[in-house]
C-alpha positions as CSV (number, residue, x, y, z in Angstrom):
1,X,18.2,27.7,24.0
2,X,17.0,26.5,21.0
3,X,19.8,25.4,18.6
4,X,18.9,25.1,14.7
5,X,18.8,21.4,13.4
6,X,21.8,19.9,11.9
7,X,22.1,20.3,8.3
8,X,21.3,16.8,6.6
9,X,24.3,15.2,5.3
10,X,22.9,12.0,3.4
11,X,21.7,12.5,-0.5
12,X,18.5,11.4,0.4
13,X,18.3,14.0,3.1
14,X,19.3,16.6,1.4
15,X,16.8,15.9,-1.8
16,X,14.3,15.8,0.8
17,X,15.1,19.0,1.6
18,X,14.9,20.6,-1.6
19,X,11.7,18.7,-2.2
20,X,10.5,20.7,0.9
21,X,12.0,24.1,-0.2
22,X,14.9,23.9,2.2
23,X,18.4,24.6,1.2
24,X,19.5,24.4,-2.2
25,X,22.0,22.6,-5.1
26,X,24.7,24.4,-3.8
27,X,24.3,21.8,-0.9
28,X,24.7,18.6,-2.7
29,X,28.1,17.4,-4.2
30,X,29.7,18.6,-7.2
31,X,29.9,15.2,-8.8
32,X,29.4,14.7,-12.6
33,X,29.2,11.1,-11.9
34,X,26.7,11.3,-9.5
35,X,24.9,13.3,-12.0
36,X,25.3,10.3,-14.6
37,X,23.8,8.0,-12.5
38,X,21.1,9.9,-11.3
39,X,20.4,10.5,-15.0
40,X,20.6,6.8,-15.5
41,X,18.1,5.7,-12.5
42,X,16.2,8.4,-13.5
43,X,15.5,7.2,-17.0
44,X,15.5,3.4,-15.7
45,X,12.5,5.0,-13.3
46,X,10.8,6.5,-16.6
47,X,10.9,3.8,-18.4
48,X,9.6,1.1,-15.7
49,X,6.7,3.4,-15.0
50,X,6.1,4.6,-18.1
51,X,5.7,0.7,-19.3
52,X,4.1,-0.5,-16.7
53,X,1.6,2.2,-16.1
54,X,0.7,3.4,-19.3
55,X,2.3,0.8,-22.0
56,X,4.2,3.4,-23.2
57,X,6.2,2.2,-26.1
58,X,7.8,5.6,-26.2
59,X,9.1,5.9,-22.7
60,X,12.6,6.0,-23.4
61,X,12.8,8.3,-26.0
62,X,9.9,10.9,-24.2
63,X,12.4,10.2,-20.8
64,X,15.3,11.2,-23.2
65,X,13.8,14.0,-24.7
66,X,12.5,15.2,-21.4
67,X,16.2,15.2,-19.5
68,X,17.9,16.9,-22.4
69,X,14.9,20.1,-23.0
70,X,15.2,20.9,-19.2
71,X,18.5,20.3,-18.7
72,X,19.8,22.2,-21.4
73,X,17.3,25.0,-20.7
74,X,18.8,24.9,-17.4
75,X,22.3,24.9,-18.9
76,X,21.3,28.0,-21.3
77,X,20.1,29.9,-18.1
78,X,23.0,29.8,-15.8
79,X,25.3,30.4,-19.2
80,X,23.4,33.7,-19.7
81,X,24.2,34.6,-15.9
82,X,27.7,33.6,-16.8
83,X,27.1,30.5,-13.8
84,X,28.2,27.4,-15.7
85,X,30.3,26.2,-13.0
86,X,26.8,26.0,-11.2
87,X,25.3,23.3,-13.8
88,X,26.0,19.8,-12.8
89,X,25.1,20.5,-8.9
90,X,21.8,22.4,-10.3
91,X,21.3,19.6,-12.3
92,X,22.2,16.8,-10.2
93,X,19.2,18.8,-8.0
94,X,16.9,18.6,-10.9
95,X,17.5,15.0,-11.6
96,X,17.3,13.9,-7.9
97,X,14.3,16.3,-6.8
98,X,12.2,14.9,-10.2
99,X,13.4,11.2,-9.3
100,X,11.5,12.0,-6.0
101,X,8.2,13.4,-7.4
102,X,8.5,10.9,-10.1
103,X,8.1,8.1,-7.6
104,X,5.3,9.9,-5.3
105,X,3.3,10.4,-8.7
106,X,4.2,6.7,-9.6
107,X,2.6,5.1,-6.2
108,X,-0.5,7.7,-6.7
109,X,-1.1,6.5,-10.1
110,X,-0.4,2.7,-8.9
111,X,-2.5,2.9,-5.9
112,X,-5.4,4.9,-8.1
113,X,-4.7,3.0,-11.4
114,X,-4.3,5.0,-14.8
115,X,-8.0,6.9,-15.5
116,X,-9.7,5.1,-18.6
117,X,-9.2,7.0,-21.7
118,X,-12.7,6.7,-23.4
119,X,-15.2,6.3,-20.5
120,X,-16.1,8.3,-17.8
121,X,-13.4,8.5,-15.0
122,X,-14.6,7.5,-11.1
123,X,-15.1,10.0,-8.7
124,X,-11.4,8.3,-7.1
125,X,-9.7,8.7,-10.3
126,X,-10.6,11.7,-10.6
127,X,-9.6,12.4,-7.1
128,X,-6.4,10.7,-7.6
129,X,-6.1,13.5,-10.9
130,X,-6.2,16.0,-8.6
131,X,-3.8,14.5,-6.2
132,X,-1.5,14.3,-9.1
133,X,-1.8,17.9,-10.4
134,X,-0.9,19.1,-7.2
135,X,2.1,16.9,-6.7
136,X,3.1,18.3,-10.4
137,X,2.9,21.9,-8.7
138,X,4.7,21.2,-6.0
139,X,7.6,19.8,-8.2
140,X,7.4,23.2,-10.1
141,X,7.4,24.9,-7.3
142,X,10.4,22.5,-5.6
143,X,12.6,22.9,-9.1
144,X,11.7,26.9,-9.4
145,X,13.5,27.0,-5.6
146,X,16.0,24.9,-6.8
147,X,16.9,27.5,-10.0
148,X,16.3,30.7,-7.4
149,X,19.4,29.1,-5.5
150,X,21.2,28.1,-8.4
151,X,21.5,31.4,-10.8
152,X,20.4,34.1,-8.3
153,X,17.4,35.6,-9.6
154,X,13.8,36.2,-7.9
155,X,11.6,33.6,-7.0
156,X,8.7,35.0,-9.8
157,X,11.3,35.0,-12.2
158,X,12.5,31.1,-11.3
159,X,9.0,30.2,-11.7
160,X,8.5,32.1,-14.8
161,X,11.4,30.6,-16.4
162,X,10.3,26.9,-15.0
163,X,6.8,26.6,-16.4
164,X,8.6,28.5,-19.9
165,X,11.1,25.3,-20.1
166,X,7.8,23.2,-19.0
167,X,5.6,24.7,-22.0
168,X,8.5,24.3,-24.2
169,X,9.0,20.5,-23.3
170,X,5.7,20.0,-23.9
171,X,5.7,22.0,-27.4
172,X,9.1,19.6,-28.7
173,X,7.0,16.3,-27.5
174,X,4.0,16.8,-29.1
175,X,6.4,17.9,-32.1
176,X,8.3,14.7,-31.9
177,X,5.4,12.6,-30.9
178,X,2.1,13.8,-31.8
179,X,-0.8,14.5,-29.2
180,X,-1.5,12.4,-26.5
């Protein structure tokens, strides 16, 4: 007889798990401080890549900006379900899942280098774009499952609201800091 597998009972596990669709934030702790220092490594993570990859003199602030659009989108959702006691383990499940994408999307673009900006890209750059675009819909797709679990609402709808709070993070940063 076949028994199911264990359910993974490390942090990493687990974030591996919702990174592959499995489970959901109502599996990790309830812990605002985990969610702190998630929040922390996560901006320490931005910040290192963002300066080392693309001498981003903005990193911090666009690492800010980014946590506290999809966060309190996130926080504004579960509120209009009347779910607020939901929040920090669907955040802590944001934070962790995007750590995780953030660091497969950082060797990509370290392995592949950073495509020029005024001449033609190589066909491996532009290889490595595609790589990266589809790693980008897999963490929409990984953070959509993650808000399905978290407020109760259809998978369409998750992803519907994701990409809106995606759009809108984008709309606020080219506010804030001009086109790319």
């Amino acid at each position: 007889m076949n028994r199911p597998d264990p359910a993974p009972t490390t942090l990493p596990a687990r974030v591996l798990g919702l990174c592959l669709l499995r489970g959901g934030p109502q599996d990790l702790p309830w812990s605002p401080r985990l969610l702190i220092v998630l929040l922390l490594a996560s901006t320490a993570l931005d910040v290192l890549l963002g300066n080392t990859l693309a001498g981003d003199g903005n990193a911090l602030a666009r690492s800010l900006l980014s946590s506290l659009v999809i966060l309190g989108l996130c926080w504004v959702a579960l509120a209009l379900r009347d779910l607020r006691n939901r929040y920090v383990q669907t955040a802590t499940a944001i934070v962790a899942t995007s750590m995780a994408f953030t660091l497969v999307q950082g060797f990509v673009l370290l392995v592949g280098g950073m495509p020029p900006a005024t001449t033609p890209a190589t066909t491996a750059q532009m290889l490595m774009a595609w790589l990266l675009f589809g790693v980008f819909l897999w963490q929409v797709a990984a953070i959509a499952h993650i808000v399905r679990h978290a407020a109760d609402m259809s998978s369409g709808f998750a992803l519907t609201l994701v990409v809106a709070w995606i759009v809108a993070w984008w709309a606020i940063e080219q506010i804030v800091f001009g086109p790319g």
